[in-house]
N, C-alpha and C positions, 0 to 999 in steps of 0.2 A: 490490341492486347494492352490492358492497362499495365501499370510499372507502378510497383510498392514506393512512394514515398518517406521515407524515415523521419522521425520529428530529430527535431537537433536539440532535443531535452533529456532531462533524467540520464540512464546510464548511457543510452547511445550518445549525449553529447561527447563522449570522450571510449567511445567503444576503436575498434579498430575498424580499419577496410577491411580486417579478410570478414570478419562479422557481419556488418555492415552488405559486404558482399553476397554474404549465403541467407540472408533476409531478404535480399531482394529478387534475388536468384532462383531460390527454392521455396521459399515459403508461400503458405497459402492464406491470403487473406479471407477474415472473417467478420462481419457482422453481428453484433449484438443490440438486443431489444434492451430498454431498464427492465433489472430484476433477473435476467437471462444467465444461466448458469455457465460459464466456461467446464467447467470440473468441479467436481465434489471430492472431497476428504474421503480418502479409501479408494477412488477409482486409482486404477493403473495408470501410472503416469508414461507416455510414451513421445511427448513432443515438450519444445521448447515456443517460448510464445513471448513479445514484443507488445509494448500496448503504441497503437497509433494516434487515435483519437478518444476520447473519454476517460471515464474513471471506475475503474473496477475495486472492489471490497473484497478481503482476503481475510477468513474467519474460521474457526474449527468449532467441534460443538463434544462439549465436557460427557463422560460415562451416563450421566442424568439428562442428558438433551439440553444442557443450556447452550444456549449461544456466546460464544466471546470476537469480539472482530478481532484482528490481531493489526490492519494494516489499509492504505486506502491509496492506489497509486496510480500514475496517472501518464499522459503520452510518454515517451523514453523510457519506462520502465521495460523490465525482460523479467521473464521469472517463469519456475517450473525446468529451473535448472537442477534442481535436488536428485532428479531420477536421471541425469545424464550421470550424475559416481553413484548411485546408490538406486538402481531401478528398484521397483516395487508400488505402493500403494501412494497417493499422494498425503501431503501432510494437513491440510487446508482446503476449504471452499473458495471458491474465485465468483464473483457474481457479479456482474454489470452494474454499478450505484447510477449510472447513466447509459442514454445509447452510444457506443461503442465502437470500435474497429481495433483489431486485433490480427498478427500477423501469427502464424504456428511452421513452425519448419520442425519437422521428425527428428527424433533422433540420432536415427541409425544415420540421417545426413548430417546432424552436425557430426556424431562422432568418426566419419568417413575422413571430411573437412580438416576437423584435428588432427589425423592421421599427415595430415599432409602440408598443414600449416599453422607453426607454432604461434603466431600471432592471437588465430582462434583461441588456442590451449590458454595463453597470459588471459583474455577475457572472463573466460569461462571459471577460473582461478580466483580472478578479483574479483567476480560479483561473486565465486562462494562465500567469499572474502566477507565481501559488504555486508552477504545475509548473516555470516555468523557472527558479526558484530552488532547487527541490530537485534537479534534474538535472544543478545548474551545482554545487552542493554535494556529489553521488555521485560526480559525473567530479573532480571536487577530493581527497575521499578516498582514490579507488580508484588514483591517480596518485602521491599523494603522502605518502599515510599505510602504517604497515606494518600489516601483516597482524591483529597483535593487537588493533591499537587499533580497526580498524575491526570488530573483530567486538565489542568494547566498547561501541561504537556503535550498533550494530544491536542488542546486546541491548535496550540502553536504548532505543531506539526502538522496538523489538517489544512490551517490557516498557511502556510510560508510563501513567503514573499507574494504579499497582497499589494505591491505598486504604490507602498505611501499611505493608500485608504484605508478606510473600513471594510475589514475581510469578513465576508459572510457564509458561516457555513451552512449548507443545509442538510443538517443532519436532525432528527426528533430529540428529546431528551432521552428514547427509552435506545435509540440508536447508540448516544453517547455514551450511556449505560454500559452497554454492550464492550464498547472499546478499553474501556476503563475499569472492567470486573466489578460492578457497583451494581446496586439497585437505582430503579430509575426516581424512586422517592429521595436517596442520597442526594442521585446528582443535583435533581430540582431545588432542593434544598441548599446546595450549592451555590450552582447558578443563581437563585434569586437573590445570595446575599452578594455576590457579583453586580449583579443588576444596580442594586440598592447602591453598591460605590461607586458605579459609571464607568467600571472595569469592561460588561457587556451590554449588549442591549437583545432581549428576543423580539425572534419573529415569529411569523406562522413556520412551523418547520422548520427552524432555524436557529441561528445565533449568532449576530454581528460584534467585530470586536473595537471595541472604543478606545482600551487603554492599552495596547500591545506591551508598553513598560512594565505597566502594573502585573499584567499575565504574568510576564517574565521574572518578576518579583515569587510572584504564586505558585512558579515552576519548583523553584526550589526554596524546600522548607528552611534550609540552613538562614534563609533571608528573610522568613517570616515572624 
């Protein structure tokens, strides 16, 4: 019988044992291909889910079918907590951006769990916590900041804590697009004049970051 390994990043760095515990206990590990759907936007939400290994993209799609990412997270993330206080349809598409490993415990176990030990409860709490502060901070951006700087932002949040180096993402231009509410002729248009200061460099599929100072300058307008 194999045994769930937990990564010691993202939220589980600082989750509790009783959590920790009902992941390893109960959940069911899964496998993902790139491109492989966990959930779709509208399915019924009825499990909770841990990421192990990879990175999955978290995206909704506008009344007109466009695509927006909203999100891109990777080992020690948990998420798909929404429908443990508010069952019903999910808010977002979840989609393997790599191959993957994913843990999912039900429900009706965690919410047993909680029943029985408050530790669970504090968890489940602060990551609502975490997401309604990140979501009050997207709708903040995406309203009031322009175009560039939020793609400044995003890079640096794609990019975090790259070890010193040159952080390379690979993401397309029409990808970043996507993240960023833009057109993909915008962002190119962007980027190249990045390019041209030594701020980034492209690749095939990609974009390596050269001046992480400089991004951080680009992040916010007040400094431009």
């Amino acid at each position: 019988m194999t045994t769930t390994t937990l990564p010691e990043t993202g939220f589980l760095s600082q989750a509790s044992d009783a959590l920790r515990r009902v992941l390893v206990a109960q959940a069911h590990e899964i496998a993902l291909g790139d491109g492989e759907v966990v959930f779709e936007q509208g399915d019924m939400g009825d499990a909770l889910f841990a990421i192990l290994e990879g990175r999955l993209e978290f995206s909704i799609l506008s009344r007109d079918g466009r695509k927006l990412a909203l999100d891109m997270m990777g080992p020690g993330a948990v998420f798909g907590e929404i429908a443990l206080f508010d069952p019903g349809p999910r808010t977002a598409t979840v989609t393997a951006a790599s191959p993957a490993r994913v843990c999912r415990v039900r429900n009706a176990d965690v919410l047993a769990e909680i029943r029985n030990d408050p530790d669970l409860s504090a968890d489940m709490i602060r990551l609502a916590g975490q997401r309604m502060r990140w979501m009050s901070r997207q709708l903040i951006e995406q309203v009031f900041l322009p175009m560039p700087s939020r793609l400044a932002r995003k890079l640096l949040y794609l990019t975090a804590d790259p070890g010193g180096g040159p952080a390379e993402l690979h993401l397309s231009q029409a990808e970043l697009a996507e993240f960023v509410g833009a057109t993909r002729e915008a962002v190119s248009k962007t980027l190249g004049m990045w390019k041209r200061a030594g701020v980034i460099a492209a690749t095939r599929g990609g974009v390596v970051i050269r001046d992480r100072a400089a991004l951080q300058v680009l992040a916010d307008p007040d400094l431009v």
